[in-house]
C-alpha positions in Angstrom: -32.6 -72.5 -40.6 -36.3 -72.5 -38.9 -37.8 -69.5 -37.4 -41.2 -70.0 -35.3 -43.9 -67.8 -36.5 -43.4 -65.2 -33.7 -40.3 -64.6 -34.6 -41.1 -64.0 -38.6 -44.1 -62.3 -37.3 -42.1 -59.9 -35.8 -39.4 -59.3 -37.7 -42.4 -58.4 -40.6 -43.5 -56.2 -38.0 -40.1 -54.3 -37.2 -39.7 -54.0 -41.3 -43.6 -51.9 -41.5 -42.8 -49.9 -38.9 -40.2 -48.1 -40.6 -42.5 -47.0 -43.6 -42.3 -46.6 -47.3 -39.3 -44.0 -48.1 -40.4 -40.7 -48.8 -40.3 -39.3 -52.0 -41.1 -35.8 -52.5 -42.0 -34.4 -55.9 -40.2 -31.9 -57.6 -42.7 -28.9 -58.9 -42.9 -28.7 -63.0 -43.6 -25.1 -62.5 -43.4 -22.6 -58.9 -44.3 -19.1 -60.5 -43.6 -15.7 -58.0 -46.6 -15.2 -56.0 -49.0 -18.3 -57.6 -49.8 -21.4 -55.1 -47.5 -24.6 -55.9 -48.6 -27.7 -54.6 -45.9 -29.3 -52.9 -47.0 -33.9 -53.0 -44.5 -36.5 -51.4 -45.5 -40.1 -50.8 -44.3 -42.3 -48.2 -43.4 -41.6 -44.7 -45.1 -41.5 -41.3 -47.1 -38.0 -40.1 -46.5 -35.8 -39.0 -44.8 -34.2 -41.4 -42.0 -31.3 -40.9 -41.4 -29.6 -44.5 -38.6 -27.1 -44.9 -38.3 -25.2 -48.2 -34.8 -24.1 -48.5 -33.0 -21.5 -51.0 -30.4 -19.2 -51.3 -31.0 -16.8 -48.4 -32.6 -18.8 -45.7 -35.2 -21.5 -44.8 -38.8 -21.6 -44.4 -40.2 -24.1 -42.2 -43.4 -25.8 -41.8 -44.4 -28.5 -39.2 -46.8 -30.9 -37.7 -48.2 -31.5 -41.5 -50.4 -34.6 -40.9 -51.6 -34.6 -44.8 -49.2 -35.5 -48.2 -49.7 -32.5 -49.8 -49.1 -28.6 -48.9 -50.4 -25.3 -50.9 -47.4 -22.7 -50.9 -47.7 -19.4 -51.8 -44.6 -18.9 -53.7 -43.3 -16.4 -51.7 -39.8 -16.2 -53.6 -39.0 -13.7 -56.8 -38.3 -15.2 -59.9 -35.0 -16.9 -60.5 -34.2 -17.7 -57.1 -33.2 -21.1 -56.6 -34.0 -24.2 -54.3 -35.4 -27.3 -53.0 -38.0 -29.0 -50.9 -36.7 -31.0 -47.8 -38.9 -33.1 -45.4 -38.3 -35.4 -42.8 -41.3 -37.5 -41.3 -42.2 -38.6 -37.0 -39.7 -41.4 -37.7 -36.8 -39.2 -38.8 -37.0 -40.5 -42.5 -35.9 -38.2 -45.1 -36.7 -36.8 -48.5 -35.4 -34.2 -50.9 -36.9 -33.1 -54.7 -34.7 -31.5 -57.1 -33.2 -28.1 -57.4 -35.5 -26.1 -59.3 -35.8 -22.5 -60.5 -38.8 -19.7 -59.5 -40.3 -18.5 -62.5 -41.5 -14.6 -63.5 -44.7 -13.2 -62.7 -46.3 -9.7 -63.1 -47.6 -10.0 -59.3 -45.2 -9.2 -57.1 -47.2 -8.7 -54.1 -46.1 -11.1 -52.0 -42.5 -10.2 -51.8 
């Protein structure tokens, strides 16, 4: 089977425009009240990044960077997970993870 160039040309085209999958990275340590980095790679900005645990959902939108500083506003041993979904309504999710202790409390 022969395709002319526009076609393959095209088709290449239709295959970029969809983006590299996002892949969001699971923290090695969130601590109460410290600043976690939050890094994904992939996707198309903006960004919309929902951090979601046991009691509700925080949401943060319009990210045009890969990267987002989060005060950990979350006591210790509560539970959850980073979700985020790109401008071409591809998806990524890290891992469960766990809040660790801290003697700052203050942002709670």
């Amino acid at each position: 089977m022969r395709f002319s160039l526009s076609v393959v040309l095209a088709m290449a085209a239709s295959v970029l425009a969809q983006g590299d999958p996002i892949v969001i990275d699971t923290p090695a340590s969130a601590v109460q009240c410290q600043t976690t980095l939050v890094t994904w790679t992939g996707g198309v900005a903006p960004f919309n990044l929902s951090i979601v645990h046991d009691r509700t959902a925080e949401h943060y939108n319009g990210l045009t960077e890969r990267t987002f500083a989060w005060n950990t506003d979350l006591p210790a041993n509560t539970d959850l997970f980073f979700f985020i979904i790109d401008s071409t309504s591809h998806t990524g999710q890290s891992s469960l993870f766990l809040i660790q202790p801290s003697e700052d409390s203050s942002c709670l």
